[in-house]
C-alpha positions as CSV (number, residue, x, y, z in Angstrom):
1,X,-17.3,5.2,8.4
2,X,-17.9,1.4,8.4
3,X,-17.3,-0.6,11.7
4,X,-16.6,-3.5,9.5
5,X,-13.8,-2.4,7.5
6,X,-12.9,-4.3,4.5
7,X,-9.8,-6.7,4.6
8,X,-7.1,-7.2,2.2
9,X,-3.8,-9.2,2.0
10,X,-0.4,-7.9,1.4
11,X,1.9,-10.3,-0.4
12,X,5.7,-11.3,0.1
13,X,8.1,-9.1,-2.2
14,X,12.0,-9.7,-1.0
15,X,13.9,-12.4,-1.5
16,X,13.8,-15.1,0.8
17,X,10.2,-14.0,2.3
18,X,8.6,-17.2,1.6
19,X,9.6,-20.0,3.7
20,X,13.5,-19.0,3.3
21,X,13.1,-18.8,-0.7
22,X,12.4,-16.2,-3.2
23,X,8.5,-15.9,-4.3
24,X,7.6,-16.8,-7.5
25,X,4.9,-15.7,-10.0
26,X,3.0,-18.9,-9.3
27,X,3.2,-18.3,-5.3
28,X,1.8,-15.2,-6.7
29,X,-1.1,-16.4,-8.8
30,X,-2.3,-19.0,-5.9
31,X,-1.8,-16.7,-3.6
32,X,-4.0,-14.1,-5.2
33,X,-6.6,-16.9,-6.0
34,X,-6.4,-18.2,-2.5
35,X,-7.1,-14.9,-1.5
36,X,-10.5,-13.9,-3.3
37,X,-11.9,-17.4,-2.8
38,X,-11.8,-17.0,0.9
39,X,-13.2,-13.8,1.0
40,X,-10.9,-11.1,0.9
41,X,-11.8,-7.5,-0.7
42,X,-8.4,-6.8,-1.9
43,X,-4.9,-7.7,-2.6
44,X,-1.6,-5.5,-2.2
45,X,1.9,-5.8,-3.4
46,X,4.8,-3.4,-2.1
47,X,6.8,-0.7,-4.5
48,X,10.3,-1.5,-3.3
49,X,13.5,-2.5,-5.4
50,X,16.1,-3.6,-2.9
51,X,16.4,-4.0,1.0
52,X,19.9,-3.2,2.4
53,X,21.2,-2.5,6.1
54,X,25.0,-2.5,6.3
55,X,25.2,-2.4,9.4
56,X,23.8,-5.9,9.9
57,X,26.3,-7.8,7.5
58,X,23.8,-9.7,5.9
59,X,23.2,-9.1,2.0
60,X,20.8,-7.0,0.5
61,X,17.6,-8.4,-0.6
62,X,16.0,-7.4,-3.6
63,X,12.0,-7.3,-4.5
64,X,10.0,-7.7,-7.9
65,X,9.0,-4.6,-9.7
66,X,5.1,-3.6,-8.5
67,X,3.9,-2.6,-11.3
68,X,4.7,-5.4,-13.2
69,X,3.1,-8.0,-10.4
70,X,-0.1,-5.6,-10.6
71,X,-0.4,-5.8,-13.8
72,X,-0.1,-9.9,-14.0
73,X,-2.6,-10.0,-11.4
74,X,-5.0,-7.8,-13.0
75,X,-5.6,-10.4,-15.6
76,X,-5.6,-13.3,-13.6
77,X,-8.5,-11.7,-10.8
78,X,-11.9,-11.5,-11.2
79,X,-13.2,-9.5,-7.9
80,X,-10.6,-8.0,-5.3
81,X,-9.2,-4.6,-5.9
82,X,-5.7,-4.6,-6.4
83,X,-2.9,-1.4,-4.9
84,X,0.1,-0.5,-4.8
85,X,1.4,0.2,-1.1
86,X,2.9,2.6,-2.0
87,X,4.2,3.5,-5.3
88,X,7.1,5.6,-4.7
89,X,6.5,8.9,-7.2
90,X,10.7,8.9,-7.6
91,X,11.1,6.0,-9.6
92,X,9.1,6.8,-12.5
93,X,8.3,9.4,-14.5
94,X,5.3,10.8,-13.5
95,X,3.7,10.9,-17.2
96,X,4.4,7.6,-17.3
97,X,3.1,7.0,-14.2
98,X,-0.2,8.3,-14.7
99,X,-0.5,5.7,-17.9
100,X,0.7,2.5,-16.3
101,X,-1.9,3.3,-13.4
102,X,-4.5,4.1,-16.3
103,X,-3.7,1.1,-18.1
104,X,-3.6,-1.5,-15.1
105,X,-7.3,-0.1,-14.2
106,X,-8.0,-1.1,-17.8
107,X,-6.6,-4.3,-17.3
108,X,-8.5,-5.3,-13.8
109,X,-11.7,-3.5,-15.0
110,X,-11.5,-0.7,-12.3
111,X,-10.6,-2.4,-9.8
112,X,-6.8,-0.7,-8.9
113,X,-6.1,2.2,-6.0
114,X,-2.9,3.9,-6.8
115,X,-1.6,4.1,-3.5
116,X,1.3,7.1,-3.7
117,X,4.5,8.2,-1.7
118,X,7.6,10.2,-1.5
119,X,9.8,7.1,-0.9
120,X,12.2,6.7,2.2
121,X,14.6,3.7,1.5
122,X,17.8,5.7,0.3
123,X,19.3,2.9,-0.3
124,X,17.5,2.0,-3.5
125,X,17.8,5.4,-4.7
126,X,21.4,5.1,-4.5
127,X,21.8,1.9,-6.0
128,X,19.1,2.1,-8.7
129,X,20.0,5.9,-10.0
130,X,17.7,7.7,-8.8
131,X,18.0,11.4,-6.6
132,X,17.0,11.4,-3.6
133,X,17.5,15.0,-2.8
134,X,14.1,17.3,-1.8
135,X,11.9,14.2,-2.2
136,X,8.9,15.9,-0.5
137,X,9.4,18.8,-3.6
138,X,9.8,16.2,-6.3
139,X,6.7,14.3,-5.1
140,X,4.7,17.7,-5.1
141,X,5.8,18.1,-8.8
142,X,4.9,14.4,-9.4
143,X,1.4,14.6,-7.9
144,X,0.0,17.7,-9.6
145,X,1.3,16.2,-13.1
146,X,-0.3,12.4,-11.9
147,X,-3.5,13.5,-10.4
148,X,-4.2,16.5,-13.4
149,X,-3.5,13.5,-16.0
150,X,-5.8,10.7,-13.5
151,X,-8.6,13.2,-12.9
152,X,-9.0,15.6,-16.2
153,X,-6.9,13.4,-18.9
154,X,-5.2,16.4,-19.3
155,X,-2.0,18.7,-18.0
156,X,0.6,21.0,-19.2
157,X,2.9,21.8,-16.3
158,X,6.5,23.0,-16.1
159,X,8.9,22.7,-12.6
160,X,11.9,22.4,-11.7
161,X,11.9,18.4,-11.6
162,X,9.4,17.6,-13.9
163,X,7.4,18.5,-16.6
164,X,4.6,17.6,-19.3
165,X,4.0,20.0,-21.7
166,X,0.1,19.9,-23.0
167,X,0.1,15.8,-22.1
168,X,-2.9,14.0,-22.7
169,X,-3.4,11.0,-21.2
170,X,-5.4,8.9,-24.3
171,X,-6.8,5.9,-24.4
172,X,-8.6,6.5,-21.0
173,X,-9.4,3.4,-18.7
174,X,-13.0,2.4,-17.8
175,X,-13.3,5.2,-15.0
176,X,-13.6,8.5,-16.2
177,X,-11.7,10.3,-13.2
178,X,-9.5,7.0,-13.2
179,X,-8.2,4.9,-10.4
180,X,-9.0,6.8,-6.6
181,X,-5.3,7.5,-5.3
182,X,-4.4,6.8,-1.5
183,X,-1.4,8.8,0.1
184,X,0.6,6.8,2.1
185,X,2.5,9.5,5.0
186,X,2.3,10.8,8.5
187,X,4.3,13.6,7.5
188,X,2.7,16.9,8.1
189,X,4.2,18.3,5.0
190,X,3.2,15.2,2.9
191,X,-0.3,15.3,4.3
192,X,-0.7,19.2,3.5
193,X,0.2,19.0,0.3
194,X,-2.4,15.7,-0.5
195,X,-5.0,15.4,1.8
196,X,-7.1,18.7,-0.1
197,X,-6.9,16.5,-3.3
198,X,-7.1,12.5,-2.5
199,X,-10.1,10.4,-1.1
200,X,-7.8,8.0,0.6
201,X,-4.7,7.9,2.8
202,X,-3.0,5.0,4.3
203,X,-1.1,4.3,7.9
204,X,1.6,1.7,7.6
205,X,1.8,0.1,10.7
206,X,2.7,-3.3,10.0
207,X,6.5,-4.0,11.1
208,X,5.5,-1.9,14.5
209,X,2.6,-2.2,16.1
210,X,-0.6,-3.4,14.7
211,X,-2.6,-2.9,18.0
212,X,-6.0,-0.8,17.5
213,X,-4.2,1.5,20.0
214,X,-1.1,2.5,17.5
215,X,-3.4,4.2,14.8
216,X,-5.1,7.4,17.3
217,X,-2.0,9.1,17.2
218,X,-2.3,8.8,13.2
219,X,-5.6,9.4,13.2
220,X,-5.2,12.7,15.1
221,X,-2.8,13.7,12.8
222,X,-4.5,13.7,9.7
223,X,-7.7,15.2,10.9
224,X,-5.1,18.3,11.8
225,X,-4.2,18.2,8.3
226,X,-7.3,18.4,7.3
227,X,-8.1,21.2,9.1
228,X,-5.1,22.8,8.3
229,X,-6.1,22.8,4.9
230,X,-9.9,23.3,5.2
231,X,-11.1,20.1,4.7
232,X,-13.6,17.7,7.1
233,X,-11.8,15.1,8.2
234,X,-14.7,12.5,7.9
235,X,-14.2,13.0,3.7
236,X,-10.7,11.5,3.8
237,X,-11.2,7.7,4.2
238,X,-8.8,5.5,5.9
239,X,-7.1,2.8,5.1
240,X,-3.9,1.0,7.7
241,X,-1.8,-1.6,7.1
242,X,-1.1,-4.3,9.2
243,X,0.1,-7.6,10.7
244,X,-1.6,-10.7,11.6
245,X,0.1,-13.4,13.1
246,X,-2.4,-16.4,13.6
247,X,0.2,-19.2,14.7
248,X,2.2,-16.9,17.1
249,X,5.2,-18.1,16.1
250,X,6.8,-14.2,15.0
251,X,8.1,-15.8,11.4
252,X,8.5,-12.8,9.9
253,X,9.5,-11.6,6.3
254,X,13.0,-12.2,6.3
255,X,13.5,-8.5,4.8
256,X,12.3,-6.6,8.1
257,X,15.2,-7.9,9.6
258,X,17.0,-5.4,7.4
259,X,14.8,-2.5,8.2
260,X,14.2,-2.0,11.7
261,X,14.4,-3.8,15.5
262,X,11.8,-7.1,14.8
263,X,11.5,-6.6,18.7
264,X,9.2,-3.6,18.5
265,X,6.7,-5.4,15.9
266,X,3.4,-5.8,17.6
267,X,1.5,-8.0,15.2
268,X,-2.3,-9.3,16.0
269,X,-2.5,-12.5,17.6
270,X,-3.8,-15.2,19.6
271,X,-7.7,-16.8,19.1
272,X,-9.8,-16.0,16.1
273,X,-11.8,-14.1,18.2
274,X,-9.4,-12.0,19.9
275,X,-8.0,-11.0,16.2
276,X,-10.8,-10.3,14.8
277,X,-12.1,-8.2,17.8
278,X,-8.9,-6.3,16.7
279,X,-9.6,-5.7,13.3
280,X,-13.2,-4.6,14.6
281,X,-11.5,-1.9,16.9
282,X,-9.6,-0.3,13.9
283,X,-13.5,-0.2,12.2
284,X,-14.6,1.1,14.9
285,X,-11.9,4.1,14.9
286,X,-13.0,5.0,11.2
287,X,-11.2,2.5,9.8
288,X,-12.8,1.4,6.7
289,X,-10.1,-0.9,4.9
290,X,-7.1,-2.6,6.7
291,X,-4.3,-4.3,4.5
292,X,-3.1,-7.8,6.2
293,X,0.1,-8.7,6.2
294,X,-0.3,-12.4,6.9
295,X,2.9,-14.0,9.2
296,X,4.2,-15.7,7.8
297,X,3.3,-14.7,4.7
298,X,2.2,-18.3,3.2
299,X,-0.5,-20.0,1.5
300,X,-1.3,-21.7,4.4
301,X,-1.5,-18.0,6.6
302,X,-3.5,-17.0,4.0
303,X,-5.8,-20.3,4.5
304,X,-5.6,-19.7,8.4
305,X,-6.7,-16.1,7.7
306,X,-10.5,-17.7,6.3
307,X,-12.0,-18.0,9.9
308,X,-10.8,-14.7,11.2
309,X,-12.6,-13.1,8.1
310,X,-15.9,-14.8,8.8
311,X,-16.0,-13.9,12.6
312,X,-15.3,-10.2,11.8
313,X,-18.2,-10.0,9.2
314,X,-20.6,-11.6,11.7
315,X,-23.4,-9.7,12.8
């Protein structure tokens, strides 16, 4: 694995996450554009409908739809790859799926990762429709039809959530095998049932801590998954998400608020060198690709971000 891993930029979703107001498509579009002239090898957006806590009083915040953003931003990149982090497998159908993923790498010119997951926020299920009953069996369903229909262009599969009946997946995108999917878990069932098909999984660290020290335990417990399931641990590569704070000043999303205890997130900070001697200890753990959540996540972080980019690719 690299010790320089490559670097990529998570952008705001919820409402409010952008200096106190909702992001727009243009926030997106010079954000994006922002982001490959400075350097960065990739650009992420998060598959989430609506935030809720009801415990805290405060009102739910929604999100824009991923797939949608991807899309828009495949045709308005020229170089960075472009993921979803990660696409929950319950909100579409997995046929479906399969085509939109298919038809974004078309867009971008094979340049998307299809990161995947069995969802968690049960309040969106709720609200939007959708079950959320024996997610880790639904997803199981979902990823043999999505990977046969990615990988061979081809599956006929009957279950007891899903199904597609001799589905072809035609026009095919500019990769033969399609788009490389990333698994996005730490849960051992998850990471049985993925890690002996995909080439990439993903640690979320970013609302806890993004210290090099937080990802061993995930790192341990992959390579047992891999073992579990015969696999060498070195073939999986990995990928963590994080957050990088240059200013210090903890202005977070406003949406965290709603998810967990903003007390407990660890992001990077303090000099350029001292963050990017962070992002070089995660490369130097196996690390070979680390999705930046910029705080706060602004142009201007972005723009701060430039430096700390330059001093981790130095020799």
């Amino acid at each position: 694995m690299p010790s320089t891993p490559k670097l990529g930029v998570i952008l705001p979703e919820g409402e409010g996450d952008l200096d106190g107001r909702t992001p727009r498509w243009a926030d997106y579009l010079a954000m994006a554009r922002l982001a490959e002239d400075v350097g960065f090898d990739s650009v992420w957006f998060v598959d989430h409908l609506i935030y809720r806590n009801d415990a805290s009083g405060r009102p739910p915040q929604g999100a824009w739809e991923c797939w949608s953003v991807l899309s828009a931003l495949a045709a308005v990149t020229r170089r960075v790859e472009l993921g979803s982090l990660v696409t929950a497998t319950s909100f579409r159908n997995p046929g479906l799926l399969a085509k939109i993923a298919d038809t974004v790498d078309e867009i971008s010119g094979g340049r998307l990762i299809l990161g995947l997951g069995a969802g968690w926020n049960e309040v969106e299920y709720r609200m939007f429709g959708y079950p959320y009953d024996h997610r880790v069996d639904r997803f199981a369903e979902a990823f043999t039809i999505i990977d046969g229909l990615l990988r061979h262009g081809a599956v006929d599969f009957e279950g007891r959530y899903y199904s597609a009946r001799e589905c072809e997946l035609r026009p095919r995108g500019p990769r033969p095998q399609g788009p490389p999917i990333m698994v996005g878990s730490r849960g051992p069932r998850m990471l049985r049932l993925t890690l002996p098909h995909v080439p990439i999984w993903n640690g979320w660290l970013a609302d806890t801590s993004s210290q090099p020290s937080a990802y061993a335990p995930l790192a341990e417990a992959v390579d047992a998954a891999c073992r579990d399931v015969g696999r060498d641990p070195a073939s999986v590569e990995r990928t963590v998400s994080i957050s990088v704070d240059p200013s210090g000043g903890r202005d977070f999303p406003l949406h965290w608020s709603l998810l967990g205890d903003l007390n407990l997130a660890l992001p990077l900070t303090g000099s350029t060198e001292e963050i990017a001697s962070g992002i070089r200890a995660f490369g130097a753990q196996g690390v070979s690709h680390l999705q930046i959540y910029p705080v706060p996540p602004t142009l201007e972080t972005i723009e701060a971000l430039a430096p700390i980019l330059t001093a981790v690719r130095q020799p």
